[in-house]
C-alpha positions in Angstrom: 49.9 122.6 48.5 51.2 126.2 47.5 47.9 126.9 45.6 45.6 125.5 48.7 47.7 127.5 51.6 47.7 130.5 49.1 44.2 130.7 49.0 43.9 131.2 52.4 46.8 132.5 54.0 46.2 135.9 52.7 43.5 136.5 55.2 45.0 136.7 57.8 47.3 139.8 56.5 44.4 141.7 55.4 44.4 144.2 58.2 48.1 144.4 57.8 48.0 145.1 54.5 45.0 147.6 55.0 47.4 149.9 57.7 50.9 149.5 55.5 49.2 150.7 52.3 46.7 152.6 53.7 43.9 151.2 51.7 40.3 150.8 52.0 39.2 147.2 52.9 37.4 147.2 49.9 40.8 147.1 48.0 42.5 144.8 50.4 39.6 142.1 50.5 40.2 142.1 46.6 43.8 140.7 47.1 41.2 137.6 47.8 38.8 137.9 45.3 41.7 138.5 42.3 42.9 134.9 43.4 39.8 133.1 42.7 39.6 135.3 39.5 43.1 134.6 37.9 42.5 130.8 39.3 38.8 130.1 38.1 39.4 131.6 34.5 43.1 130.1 34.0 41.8 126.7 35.0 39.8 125.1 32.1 42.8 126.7 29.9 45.7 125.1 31.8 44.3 121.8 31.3 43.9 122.0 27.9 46.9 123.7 27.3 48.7 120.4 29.5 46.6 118.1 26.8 48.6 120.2 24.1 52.1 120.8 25.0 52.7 118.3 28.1 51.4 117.9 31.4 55.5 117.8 33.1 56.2 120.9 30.7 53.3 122.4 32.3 53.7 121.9 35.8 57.3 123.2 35.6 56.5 126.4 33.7 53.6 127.0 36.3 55.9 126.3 39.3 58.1 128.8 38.3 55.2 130.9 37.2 53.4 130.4 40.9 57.1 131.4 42.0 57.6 134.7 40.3 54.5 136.5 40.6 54.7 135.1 44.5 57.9 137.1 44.5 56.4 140.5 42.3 53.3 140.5 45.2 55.8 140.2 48.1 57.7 143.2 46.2 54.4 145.4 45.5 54.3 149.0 46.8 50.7 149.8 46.5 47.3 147.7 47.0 46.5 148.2 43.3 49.6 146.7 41.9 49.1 143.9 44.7 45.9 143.2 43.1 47.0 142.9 40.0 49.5 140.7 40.5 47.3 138.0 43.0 45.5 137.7 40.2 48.7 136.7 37.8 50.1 134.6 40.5 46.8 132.4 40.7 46.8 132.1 36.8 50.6 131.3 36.7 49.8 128.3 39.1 46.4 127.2 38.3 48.3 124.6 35.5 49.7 122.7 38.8 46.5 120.7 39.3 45.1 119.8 35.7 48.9 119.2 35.0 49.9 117.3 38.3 46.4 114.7 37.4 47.6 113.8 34.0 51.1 113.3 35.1 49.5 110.5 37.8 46.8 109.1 35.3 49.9 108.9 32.3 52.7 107.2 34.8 50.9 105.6 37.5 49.3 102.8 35.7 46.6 100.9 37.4 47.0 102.2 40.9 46.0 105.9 39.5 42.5 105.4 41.1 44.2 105.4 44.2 46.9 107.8 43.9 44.1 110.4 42.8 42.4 109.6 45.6 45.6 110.3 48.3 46.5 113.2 45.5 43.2 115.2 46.5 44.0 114.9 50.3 46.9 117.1 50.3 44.0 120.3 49.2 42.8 120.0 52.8 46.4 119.9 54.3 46.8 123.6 52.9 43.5 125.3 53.5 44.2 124.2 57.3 47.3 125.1 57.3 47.3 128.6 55.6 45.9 130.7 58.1 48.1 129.3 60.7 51.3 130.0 58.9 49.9 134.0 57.7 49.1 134.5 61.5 52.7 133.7 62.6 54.2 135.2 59.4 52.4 138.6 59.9 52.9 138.3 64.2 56.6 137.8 63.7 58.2 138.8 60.3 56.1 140.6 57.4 52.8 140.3 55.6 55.4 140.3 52.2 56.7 136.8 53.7 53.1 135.4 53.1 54.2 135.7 49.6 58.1 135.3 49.7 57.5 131.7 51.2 56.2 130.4 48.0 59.4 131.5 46.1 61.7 129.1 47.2 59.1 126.1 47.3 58.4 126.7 43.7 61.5 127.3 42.4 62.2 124.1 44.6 59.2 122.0 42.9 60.1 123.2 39.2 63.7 121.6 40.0 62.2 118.3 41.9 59.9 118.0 38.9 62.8 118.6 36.5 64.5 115.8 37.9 62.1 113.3 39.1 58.9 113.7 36.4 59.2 111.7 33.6 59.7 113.0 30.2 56.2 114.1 28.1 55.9 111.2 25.0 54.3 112.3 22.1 51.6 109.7 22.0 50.3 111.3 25.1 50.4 114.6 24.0 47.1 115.9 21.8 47.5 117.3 18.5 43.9 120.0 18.3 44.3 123.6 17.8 44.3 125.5 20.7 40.4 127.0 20.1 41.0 130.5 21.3 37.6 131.8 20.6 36.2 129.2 23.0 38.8 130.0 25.6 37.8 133.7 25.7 34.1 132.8 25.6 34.4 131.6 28.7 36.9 133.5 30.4 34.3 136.4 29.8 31.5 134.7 30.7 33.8 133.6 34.5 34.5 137.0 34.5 31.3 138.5 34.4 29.7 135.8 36.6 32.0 136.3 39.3 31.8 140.3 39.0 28.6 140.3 39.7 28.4 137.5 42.4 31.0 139.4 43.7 28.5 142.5 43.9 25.9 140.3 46.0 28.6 140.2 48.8 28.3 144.2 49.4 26.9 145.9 51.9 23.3 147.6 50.2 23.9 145.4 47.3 20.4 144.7 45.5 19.5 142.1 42.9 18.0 144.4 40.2 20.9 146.7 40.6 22.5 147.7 37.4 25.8 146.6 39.0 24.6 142.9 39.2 21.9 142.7 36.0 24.5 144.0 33.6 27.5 141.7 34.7 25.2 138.7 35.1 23.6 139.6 31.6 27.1 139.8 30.1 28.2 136.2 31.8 25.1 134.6 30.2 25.2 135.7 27.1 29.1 134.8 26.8 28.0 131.5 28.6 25.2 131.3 25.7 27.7 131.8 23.0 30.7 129.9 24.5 28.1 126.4 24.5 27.0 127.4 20.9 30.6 127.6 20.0 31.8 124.2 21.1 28.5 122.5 19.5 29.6 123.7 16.2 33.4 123.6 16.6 35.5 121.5 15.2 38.2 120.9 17.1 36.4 122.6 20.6 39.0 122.9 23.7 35.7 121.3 26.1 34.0 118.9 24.0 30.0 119.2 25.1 29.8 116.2 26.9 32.2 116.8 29.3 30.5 118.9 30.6 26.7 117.7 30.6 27.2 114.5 29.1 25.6 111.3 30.2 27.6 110.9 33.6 30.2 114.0 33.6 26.9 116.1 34.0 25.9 114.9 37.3 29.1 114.2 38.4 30.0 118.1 37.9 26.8 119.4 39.4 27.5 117.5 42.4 31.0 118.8 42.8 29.9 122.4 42.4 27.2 122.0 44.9 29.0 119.7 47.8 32.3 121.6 46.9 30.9 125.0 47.3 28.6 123.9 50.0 30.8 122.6 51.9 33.9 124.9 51.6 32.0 128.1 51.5 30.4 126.8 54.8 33.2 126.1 56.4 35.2 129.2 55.1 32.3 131.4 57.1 32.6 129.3 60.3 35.2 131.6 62.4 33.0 134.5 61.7 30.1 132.8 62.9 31.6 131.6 65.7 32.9 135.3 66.7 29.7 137.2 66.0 27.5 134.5 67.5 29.0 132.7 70.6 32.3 135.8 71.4 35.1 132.9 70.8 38.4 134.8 70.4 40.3 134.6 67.0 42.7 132.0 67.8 39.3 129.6 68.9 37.8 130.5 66.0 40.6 130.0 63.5 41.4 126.2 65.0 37.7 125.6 64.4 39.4 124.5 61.0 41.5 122.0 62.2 39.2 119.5 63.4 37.8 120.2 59.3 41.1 119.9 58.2 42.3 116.5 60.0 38.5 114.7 58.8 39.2 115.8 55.4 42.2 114.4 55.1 41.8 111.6 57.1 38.6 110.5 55.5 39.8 110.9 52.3 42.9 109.1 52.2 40.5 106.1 54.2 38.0 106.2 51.0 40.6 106.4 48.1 42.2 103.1 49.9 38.4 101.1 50.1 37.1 102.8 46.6 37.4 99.5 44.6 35.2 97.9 47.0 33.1 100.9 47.5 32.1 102.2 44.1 31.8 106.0 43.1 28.4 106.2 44.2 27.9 104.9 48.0 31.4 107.8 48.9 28.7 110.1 47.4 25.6 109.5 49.3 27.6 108.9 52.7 29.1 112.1 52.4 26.1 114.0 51.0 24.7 112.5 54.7 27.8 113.5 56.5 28.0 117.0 55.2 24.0 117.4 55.9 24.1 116.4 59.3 27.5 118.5 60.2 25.8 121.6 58.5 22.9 121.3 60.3 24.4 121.2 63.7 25.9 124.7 63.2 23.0 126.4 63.0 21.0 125.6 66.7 22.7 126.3 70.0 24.8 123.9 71.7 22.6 120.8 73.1 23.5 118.3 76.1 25.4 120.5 77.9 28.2 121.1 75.5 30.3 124.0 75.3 30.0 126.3 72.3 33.5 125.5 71.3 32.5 121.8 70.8 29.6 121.6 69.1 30.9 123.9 66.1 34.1 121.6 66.4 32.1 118.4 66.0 29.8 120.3 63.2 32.7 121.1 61.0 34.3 117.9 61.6 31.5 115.9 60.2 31.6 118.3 57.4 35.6 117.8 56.8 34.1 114.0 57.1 31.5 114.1 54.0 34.1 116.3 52.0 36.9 113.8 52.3 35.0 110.3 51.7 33.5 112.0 48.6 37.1 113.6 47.3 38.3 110.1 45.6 34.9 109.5 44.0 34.6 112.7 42.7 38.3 112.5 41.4 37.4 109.3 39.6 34.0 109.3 38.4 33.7 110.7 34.7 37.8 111.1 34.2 37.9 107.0 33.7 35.6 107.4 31.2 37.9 109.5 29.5 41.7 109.2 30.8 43.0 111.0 27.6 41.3 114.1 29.1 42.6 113.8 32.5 43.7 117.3 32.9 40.5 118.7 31.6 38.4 116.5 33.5 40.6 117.9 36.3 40.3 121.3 35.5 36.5 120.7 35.2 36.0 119.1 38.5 38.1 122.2 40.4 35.9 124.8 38.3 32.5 123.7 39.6 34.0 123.6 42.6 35.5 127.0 43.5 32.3 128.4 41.4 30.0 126.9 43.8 32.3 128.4 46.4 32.3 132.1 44.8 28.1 131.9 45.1 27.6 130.2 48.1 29.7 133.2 49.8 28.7 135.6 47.9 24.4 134.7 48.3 25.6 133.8 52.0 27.4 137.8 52.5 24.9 139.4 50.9 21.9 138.0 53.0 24.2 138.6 56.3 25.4 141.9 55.0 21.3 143.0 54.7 20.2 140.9 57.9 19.5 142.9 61.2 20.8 139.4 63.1 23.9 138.2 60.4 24.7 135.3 63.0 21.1 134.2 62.8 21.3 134.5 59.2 24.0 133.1 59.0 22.8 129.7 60.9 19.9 130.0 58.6 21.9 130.2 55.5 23.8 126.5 57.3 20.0 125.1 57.6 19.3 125.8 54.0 22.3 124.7 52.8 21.8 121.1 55.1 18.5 120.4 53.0 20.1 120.8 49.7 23.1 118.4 50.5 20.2 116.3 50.8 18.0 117.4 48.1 20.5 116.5 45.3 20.8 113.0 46.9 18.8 111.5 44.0 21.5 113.1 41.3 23.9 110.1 42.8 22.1 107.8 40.7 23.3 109.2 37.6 26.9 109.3 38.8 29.0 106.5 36.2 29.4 103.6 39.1 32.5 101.6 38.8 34.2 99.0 41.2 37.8 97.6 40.6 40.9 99.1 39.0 40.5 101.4 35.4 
């Protein structure tokens, strides 16, 4: 919960932050993007290291991690130190979810399928949430109390966890090396990718600017060299096959492009709903609500039926669902209905196909290897918020160089409908499996 409301919260103090400093909005938008750096390149590391030492001596240490750097961003005195440490404070916590998935795959015996499922529907709970509780926290009080909040509910979790978690047993825990050349292969290669998606999203930005070719150049080659490295390994930290392996392949492609699809989409919806139809902030920013409760509903509905269902059918019904709900932003309201709600109704059907496909997407590939839980989880959150970083930054950069950016922007939605149903056929090669583990 602290890691999903932290991810969006911030937002809504960004033109707070940007008159207290005195900063450009540049600087302040990068209290954002450090975030998604720290959390993207900590992530595939955390679950390893949970594998390792522990998944409970983990979670703890990044509770109280999450805590303290929370605490040192609510203290900072200048955007740069800020930045610095959003980015800490997303790589202190990102262990909470790779740890938090082994800890309910180790202890929660054959109902894990399910409890995975209900596990994932608390994400949803804090992105809808987040920008609610930043708008009231930097009305009332303080943009810093965006940040102090997190203090006491991770210091508060550590504790709970202390006490309630069982103990890490040996047998569970793996005995590899740690494989630090592989780790920092791919840390640079994140790096690098996301600097120069991160480009894409500026104003004049080009495609065969220096600023993009040399950090995308840099991400592939490290990319190149981080899959040569685990082929020849011995002991690599991500064995191949997790990641394009018969099964975990397709099952990661499809969470990087329905996760990124679907969140970026969503994430872009109260600026589209500004620019293109004049709805105030507070309309636009409950847009996310009606995403919020389908997610959540819909996903706790499918992890409860996902014995009966199969991995596969949550897939194609939600691939439909998202489709149909991104397609609906991007014409004008029909039958008479007000702008309001028809973009309500379009991101609720998108909430819908996000949340009946969160307990598949949980489950397929990490049964086939529960030993690896918190890698698989770490996996599965990776392709996500990378399809996420691209989808906004290709979707900023087209409205950023569009003479219409609402038009592109519905454009962008269209595009983005016909490839939630382009990948359809990539279901097929999702592991199917009905039953308990």
């Amino acid at each position: 919960m602290m890691m999903s409301i932290d991810a969006t919260i911030v937002a809504t103090a960004l033109h707070a932050l940007q008159q207290d400093f005195g900063a450009p909005i540049n600087w302040t938008s990068w209290t954002i993007t450090a975030y998604w750096f720290g959390y993207v390149v900590m992530l595939p590391i955390t679950g390893r290291l949970s594998e390792r030492f522990g998944h409970r001596r983990v979670f703890l240490l990044s509770s109280l991690a999450f805590a303290l750097t929370s605490l040192c961003c609510g203290l900072a005195q200048n955007i740069y130190v800020l930045v610095l440490f959003r980015a800490l404070q997303a790589a202190g916590g990102a262990g909470l979810t790779p740890a938090a998935t082994g800890i309910i795959v180790t202890h929660f015996g054959r109902a894990r399928d399910r409890a995975l499922g209900l596990f994932g529907a608390v994400f949803p709970v804090g992105a809808m949430i987040g920008p609610i509780f930043g708008g009231l926290f930097v009305t009332f009080w303080s943009w810093r109390d965006v940040f102090f909040v997190n203090v006491p509910l991770g210091i508060c979790a550590a504790f709970l966890g202390l006490w309630l978690i069982p103990r890490d047993r040996t047998r569970d825990r793996g005995t590899a090396g740690l494989d630090v050349a592989g780790m920092a292969w791919l840390a640079l290669a994140v790096i690098a990718g996301m600097l120069a998606v991160g480009y894409l999203g500026n104003k004049d930005a080009r495609w065969l600017s220096p600023l993009f070719l040399a950090p995308a150049a840099l991400s592939g080659a490290s990319g190149w060299a981080f899959l040569r490295h685990i082929q020849h390994a011995a002991e690599p930290f991500i064995t191949p096959g997790l990641i394009y392996g018969r099964g975990f392949g397709a099952t990661n492609f499809l969470n990087a492009i329905y996760g990124g699809v679907a969140t970026g989409a969503v994430t872009l919806v109260p600026l589209y709903a500004s620019t293109r139809y004049g709805l105030d902030a507070l309309d636009s920013g409950t847009l996310l609500i009606a995403q919020g409760i389908a997610a959540i509903a819909f996903s706790a509905l499918a992890a409860l039926i996902l014995r009966q269902t199969g991995y596969r059918l949550p897939f194609y019904l939600g691939g439909v669902l998202a489709a149909a709900g991104l397609a609906l932003l991007a014409p004008a309201p029909r039958f008479g209905w007000s702008a309001y709600t028809w973009l309500a109704a379009a991101t609720f059907l998108i909430g819908a196909g996000a949340g009946f496909m969160s307990p598949a997407s949980r489950n397929a590939g990490l049964q086939l290897v529960p030993e690896r839980a918190s890698t698989m989880a770490a996996l599965r959150a990776t392709a996500q918020e990378a399809g996420v970083i691209v989808a906004l930054a290709v979707a900023t950069s087209l409205m950023t160089n569009a003479e219409h950016p609402s038009l592109m922007l519905a454009a962008v939605y269209a595009t983005s409908a016909l490839l939630c149903i382009g990948v359809l056929p990539v279901v097929a090669r999702v592991p199917e499996h009905r039953g308990a583990w």
